[in-house]
C-alpha positions in Angstrom: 78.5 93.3 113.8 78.5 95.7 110.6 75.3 96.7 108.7 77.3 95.0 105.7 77.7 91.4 107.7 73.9 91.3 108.6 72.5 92.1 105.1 74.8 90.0 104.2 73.5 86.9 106.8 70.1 87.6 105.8 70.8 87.3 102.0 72.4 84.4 103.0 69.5 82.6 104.8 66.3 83.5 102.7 65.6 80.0 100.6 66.8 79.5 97.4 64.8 78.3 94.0 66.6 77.3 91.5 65.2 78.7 87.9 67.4 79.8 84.9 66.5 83.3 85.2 68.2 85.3 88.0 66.3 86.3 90.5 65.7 89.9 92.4 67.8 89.0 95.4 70.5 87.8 93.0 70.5 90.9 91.4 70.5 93.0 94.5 73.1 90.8 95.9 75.8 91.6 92.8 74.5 95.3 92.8 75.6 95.7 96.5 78.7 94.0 96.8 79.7 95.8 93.3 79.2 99.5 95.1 80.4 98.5 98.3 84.1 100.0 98.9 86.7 97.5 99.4 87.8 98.8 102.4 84.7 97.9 103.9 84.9 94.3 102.7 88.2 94.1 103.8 89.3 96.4 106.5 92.8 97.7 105.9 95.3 98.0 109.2 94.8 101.1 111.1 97.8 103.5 110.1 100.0 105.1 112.9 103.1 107.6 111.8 105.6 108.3 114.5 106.6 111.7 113.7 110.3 112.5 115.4 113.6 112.1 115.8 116.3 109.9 116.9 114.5 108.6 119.5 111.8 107.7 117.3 113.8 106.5 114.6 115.9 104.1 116.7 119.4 105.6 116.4 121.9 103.2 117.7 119.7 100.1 117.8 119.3 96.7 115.7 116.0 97.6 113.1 113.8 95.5 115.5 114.5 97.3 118.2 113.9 100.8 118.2 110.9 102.7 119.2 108.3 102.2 116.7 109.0 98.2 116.2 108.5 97.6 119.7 105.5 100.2 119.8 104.0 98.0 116.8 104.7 94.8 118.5 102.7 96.0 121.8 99.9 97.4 120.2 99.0 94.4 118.2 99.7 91.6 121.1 97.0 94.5 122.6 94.7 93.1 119.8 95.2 96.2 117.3 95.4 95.8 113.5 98.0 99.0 113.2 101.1 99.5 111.5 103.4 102.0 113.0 105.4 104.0 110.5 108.7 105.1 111.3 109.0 109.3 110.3 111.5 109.9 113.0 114.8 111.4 111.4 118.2 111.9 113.6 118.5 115.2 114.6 115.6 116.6 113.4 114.1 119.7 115.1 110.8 120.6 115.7 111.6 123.0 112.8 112.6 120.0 110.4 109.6 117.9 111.4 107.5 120.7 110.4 109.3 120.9 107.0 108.7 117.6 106.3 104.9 117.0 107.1 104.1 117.1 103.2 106.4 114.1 102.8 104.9 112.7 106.3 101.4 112.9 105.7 101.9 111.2 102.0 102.0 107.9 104.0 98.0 108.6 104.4 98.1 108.0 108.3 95.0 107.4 110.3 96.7 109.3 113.2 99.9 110.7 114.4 102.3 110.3 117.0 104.0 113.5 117.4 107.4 113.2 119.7 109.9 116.3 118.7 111.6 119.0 121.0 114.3 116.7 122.3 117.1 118.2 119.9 115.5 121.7 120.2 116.2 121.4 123.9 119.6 120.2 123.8 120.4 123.5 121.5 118.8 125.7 123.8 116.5 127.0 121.1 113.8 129.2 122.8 110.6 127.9 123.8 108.7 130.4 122.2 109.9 128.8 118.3 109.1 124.8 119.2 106.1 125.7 120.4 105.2 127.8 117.0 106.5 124.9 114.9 104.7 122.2 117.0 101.6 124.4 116.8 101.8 124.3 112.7 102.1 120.9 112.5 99.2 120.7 114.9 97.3 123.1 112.9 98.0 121.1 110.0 96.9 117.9 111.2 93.7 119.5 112.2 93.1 120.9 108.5 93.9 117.4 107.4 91.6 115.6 110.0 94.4 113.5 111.3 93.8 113.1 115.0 96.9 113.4 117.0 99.2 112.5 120.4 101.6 114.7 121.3 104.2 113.6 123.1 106.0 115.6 126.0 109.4 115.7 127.4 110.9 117.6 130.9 113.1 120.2 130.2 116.3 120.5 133.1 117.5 123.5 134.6 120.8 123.8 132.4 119.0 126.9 130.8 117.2 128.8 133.5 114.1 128.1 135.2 111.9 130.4 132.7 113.5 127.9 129.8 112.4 125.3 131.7 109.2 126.1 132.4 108.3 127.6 129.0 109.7 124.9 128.1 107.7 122.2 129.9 104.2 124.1 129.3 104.1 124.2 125.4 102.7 120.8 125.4 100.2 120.7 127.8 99.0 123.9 126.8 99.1 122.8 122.5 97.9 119.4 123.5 94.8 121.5 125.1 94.2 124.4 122.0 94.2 121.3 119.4 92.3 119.0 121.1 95.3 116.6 120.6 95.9 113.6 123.3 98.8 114.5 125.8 101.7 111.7 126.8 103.7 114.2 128.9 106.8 112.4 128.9 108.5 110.3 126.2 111.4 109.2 128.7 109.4 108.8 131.7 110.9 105.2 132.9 114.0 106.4 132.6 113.0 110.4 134.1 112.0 108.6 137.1 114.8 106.5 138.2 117.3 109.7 137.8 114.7 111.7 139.8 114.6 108.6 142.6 118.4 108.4 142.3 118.8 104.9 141.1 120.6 103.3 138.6 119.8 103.8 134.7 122.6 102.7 133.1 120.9 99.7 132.0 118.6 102.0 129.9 121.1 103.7 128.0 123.5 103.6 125.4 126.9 104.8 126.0 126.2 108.1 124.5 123.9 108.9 127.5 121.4 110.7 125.2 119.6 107.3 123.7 118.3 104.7 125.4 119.1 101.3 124.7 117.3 98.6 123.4 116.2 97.5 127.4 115.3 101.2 127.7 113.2 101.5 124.7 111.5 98.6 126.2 110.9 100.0 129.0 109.6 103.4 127.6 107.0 101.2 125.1 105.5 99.5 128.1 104.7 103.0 129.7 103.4 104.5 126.2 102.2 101.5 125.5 98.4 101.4 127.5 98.1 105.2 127.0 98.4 104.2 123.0 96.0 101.7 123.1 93.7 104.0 125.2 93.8 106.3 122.3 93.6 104.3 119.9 90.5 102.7 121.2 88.9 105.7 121.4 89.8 106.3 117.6 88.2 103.3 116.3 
């Protein structure tokens, strides 16, 4: 219970004379509710922007179905008043979600999902420039206040083993200089079943670089709790 709902109840139950003058609690009554901010009265949903790329933006899917719908749709049937805002653009590098964090933080968000370094990864670009650009938009979101999750992914061995493992420690170690909240692996679901050599198909579109509408399902229902944890701790 706010400190606005108890003075509030107390107003409320003190007796009431009726006179044609207004009376001191009248006044105070008008004079609070007046300065009191409306967000206060009226709490607004907790804001949430998914900062990415095609797997954030939903490439390939129907609009109800892609990442941050389905993300949306967990996190309220978890109780949360939040709307998740789509900033995922195809493509996009970490490069181009750091050139776009003006634009991205003009939605006024609460906190951000960060999820980029899948198409850096599949153009082999080195390690050493994600982990720069991840670590400006991290700096950024400190300066701004704007806490944030970033959001991991396992790099193969297609470009060497340092590659992989530069690759694969930028966001643990960022998540750790920023005081940011780590999900180490967007694709984890489906990550596992390759590892365990079982079928995945099913989590896939044909491309074999998006996962499908059953995938994305699957993927929200991992991130899911470990959104929720952070969220609660947020609020």
């Amino acid at each position: 219970m706010t400190i606005l709902s108890l003075a509030l109840r107390f107003l409320a139950s003190r007796p009431c004379r009726r006179s044609g003058k207004p009376r001191f609690r009248d006044i105070l009554t008008t004079a609070f509710l007046a300065a009191t901010p409306a967000a206060v009265l009226a709490q607004e949903p907790f804001r949430l922007v998914a900062l990415g790329d095609s797997l954030t933006q939903g490439y390939g899917l129907p609009a109800d179905q892609g990442l941050v719908p389905q993300l949306q749709d967990w996190l309220r049937a978890a109780g949360h008043d939040v709307i998740v805002i789509n900033a995922g653009v195809s493509g996009d590098t970490t490069a181009g979600g750091l050139s776009r964090l003006d634009w991205t933080l003009a939605d006024r968000p609460d906190a951000m999902i960060v999820a980029l370094g899948g198409n850096d990864l599949l153009r082999g670009i080195d390690p050493a420039e994600s982990r720069a650009n991840l670590d400006a938009i991290l700096t950024r979101l400190d300066a701004e206040g704007v806490p944030a999750m970033l959001v991991g992914l396992p790099a193969p061995g297609n470009f060497g083993p340092q590659f992989q493992r530069d690759f694969g420690a930028m966001f643990p170690e960022l998540a750790q200089e920023h005081g940011a909240t780590l999900y180490p692996d967007l694709l984890a679901p489906i990550t596992q079943r390759y590892t365990a050599g079982q079928d995945y198909a099913d989590l896939m579109q044909d491309d074999q670089l998006h996962p499908s509408a059953a995938g994305v399902t699957a993927i929200v229902a991992a991130m899911g709790p470990a959104v929720d944890a952070w969220l609660d701790m947020l609020r």
